[in-house]
Every structure is written in C-alpha cells, then in structure tokens.
N, C-alpha and C positions, 0 to 999 in steps of 0.2 A: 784318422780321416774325419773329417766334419762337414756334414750334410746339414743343405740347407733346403726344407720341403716348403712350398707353399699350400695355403688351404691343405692342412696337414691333419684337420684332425678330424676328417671321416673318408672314409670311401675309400679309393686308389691311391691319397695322399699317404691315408695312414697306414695301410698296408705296406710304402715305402719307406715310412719310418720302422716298423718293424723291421723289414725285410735289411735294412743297413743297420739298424740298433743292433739285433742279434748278431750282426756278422763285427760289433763292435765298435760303431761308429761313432760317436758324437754326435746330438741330432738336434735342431732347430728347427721346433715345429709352428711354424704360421698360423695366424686363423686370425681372420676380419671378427667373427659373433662368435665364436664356439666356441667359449672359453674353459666349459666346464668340461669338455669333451678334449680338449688338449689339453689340459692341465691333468688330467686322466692319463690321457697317451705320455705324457711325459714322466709321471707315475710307473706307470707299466713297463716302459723302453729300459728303465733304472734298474728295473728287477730282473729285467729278460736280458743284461747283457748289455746294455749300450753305456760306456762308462759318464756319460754327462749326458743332460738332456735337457733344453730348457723349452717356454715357450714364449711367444712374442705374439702381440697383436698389431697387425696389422694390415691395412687394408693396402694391397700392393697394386691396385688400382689406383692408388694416389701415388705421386713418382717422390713424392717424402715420405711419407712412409715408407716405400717401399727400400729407399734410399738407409731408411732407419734400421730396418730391419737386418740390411748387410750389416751395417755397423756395430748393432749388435751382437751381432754373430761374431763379429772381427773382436770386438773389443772383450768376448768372455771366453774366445778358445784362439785368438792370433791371427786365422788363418781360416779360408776357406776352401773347401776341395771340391764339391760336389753343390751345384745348384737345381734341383728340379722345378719345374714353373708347374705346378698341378694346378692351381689355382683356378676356378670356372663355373659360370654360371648358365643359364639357359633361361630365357624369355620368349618361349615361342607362340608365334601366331603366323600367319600369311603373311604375305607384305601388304596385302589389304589393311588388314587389321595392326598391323605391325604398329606402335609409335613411335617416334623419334627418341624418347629415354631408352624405350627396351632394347632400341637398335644401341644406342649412344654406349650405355650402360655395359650390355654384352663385350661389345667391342674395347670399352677400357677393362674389363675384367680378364677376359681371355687372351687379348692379345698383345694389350699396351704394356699391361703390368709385367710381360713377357722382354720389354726391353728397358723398361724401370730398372727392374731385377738386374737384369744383365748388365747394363749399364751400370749400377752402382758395384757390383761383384767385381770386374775389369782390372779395375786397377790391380785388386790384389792377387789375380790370375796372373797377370803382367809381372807384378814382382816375384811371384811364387814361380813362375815359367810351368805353372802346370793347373789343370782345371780340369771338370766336365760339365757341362750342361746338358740338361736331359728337358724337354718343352714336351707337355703330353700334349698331343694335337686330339686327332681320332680322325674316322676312316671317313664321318660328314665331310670335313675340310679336305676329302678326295673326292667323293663322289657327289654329296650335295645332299639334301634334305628338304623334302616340303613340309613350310612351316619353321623352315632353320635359319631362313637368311642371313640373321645377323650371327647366328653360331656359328655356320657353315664358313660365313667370309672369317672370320676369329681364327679358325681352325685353318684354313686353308691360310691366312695369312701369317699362321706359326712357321709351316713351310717353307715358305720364299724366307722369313727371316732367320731360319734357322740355318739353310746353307748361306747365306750372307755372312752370317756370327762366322761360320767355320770356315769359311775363305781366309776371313778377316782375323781370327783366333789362332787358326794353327800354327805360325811364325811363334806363336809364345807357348807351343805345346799345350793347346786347347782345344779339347774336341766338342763339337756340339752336334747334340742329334736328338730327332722328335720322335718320337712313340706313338703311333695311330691305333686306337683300344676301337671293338668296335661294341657292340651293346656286352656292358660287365654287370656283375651283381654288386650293385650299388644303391644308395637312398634313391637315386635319381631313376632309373631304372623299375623301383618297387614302386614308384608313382605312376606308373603304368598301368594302362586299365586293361584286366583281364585278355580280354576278347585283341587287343594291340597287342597283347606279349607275346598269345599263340600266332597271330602274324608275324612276328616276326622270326622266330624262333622258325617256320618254313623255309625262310629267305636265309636261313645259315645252313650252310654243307653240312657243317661239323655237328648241327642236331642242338646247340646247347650255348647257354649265353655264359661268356667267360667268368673268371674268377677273379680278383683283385690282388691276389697271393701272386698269380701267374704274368700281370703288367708289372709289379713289383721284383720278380725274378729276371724279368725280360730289363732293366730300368738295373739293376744291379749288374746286369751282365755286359751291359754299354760301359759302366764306370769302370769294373776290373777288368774284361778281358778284351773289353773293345775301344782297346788303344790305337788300331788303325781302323777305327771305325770314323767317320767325322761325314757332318752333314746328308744325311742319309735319314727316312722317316721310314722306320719300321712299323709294319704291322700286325695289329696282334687281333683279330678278328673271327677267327672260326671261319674264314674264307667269305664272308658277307660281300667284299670288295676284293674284287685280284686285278 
C-alpha cells in the first residue's frame, strides 16, 4: 500500500504516517517548510516498519506542486493507494479584522489544495480501479467558529466536495470520505492561551481534548475496513458537536 499524507510532518499528519508506516505502508510525507521535521519522520517510519519512505516538498496550495507531488509518488513506488489531504492552516480574526490574503490564503491551503491533490491522483485511481481519499475537515466546517470564517468556510467546503469526489469515484472503486477532529493535542492547539483551553475543555462531554494517535486510527480504519464506507464525514470530537 502507498500512502500519500499531505502536511505530513507534525500533528495529525504525522501521526498518519506512523499509524500506516507501522501497519507497513509505503509513506509520502509532504511538507511546504518543515523540512527538517519530515525528513526526521521519514527516518523514523524506516525503522518502525514502513518498508520505503520518502519525503517531498511541497506546497499543495499551488495546483503544480501539488500536481508534482502525485507524480512523484507515482514515479518512485508505481502506484497510489491512499490519499489523505491533512494539509492546513488557520488565520483567525473576526471578519472585521479579517484580510483579504488571511481569507485568500486559508482558503487555497485547506481547501483548493484538496482538489489539486485529487485531481492530479485520478487518473491513477481510474487505472488502478481502486483508491481512498481521506480529507480531514473538522467539526468548525459543522458548526462554525467566531473568528473562523475563512477556516470554517475551508472545512465546511471539504464536505460538499467530498461527497461530490464519491458520487463521481465510486464507478471506479473509489471511496472518499472526511474526518471532522474536534479540539486534538496538537502545535495548534498548545498555542492556546491557558484561561481558552479550560473553556473549552467545559464545552466537551467527554472531559478531554483528543489525541492524534486516535484521528490516525479512525483515518486507517476508513482505508481497510471501510470499503462500503464513501462520502460520509466522520466525527471524532469528544461530543463538542452531535
């Protein structure tokens, strides 16, 4: 199997590289800046069990790059099996305050780069007669966020493209389906300012902000056992959002 992560080499990215390295995958890990931190992860994946591991820069916000990136994948292992879009940023302010880059920006990172990806993978889905796509959304792109605007529309516009893909995929044995994480222990997350974490942390049932081991487990179990799974946005939340 060869997995293909975007923004692969911290957080929930690389958790998914682990989470398929160990279980033996082949792994292409992404990353626009973080070079030293994937090149690390592709290090590690090598020793824990993933029999090849490479890493590739680039920015899948740009539709060549991102275009480059399949190819690269195609051209060092054949074949592609697994797509994940992790890839994502956050610029928040109000829409007061909001700018026209932070909106622009968000929106080519989280969502564009979502059908770049998929768009240049296609073809070899088509000839392979077999695929998955996994698009991590999150539970904003359900319910909304002040201060999110231009994440919230990112994430919620994962959604509507995601059952589109699997309408449009399944005739070639292609499932695609999103992931909606709701607050995980992540860099983003730890930039949280104290007196915000214990707010939040009230507003979840379950007592506790998730783990990145646990969207990685949930992200593996769509590719092997959830073969009649398609178009469907799972959530993995602590109950923040039902």
């Amino acid at each position: 199997m060869v997995v293909v992560i975007t923004g692969a080499a911290r957080g929930i990215g690389r958790a998914i590289a682990y989470e398929f390295g160990g279980a033996g995958a082949s792994i292409v890990v992404d990353y626009a800046h973080s070079q030293a931190a994937a090149e690390q992860l592709v290090a590690d994946l090598k020793q824990h069990g993933a029999p090849d591991a490479i890493a590739v820069q680039a920015d899948v916000a740009d539709a060549e790059q991102a275009a480059m990136l399949i190819a690269m994948c195609v051209e060092r292992f054949g074949r592609i099996d697994v797509l994940v879009n992790n890839a994502g940023i956050t610029a928040d302010h109000s829409m007061k305050n909001m700018t026209v880059e932070e909106w622009d920006r968000v929106i080519r990172v989280d969502l564009n780069s979502c059908f770049y990806t998929v768009k240049a993978a296609l073809p070899w889905f088509v000839k392979q007669l077999s695929g998955a796509v996994i698009n991590i959304s999150s539970f904003v792109g359900q319910e909304g966020n002040f201060g999110q605007a231009n994440y919230s529309a990112a994430k919620a516009g994962i959604l509507g493209f995601t059952k589109t893909a699997a309408l449009e995929f399944a005739r070639y044995n292609v499932t695609v389906n999103a992931v909606c994480p709701g607050f995980i222990e992540t860099d983003m997350y730890e930039h949280i300012p104290e007196n915000a974490r214990e707010a939040i942390l009230k507003r979840i049932p379950l007592g506790r902000i998730g783990k990145v081991e646990e969207v990685a487990r949930l992200v593996r179990y769509l590719v092997e056992d959830g073969q009649y799974i398609t178009g469907q946005a799972l959530s993995i939340n602590g109950g923040i959002y039902m």
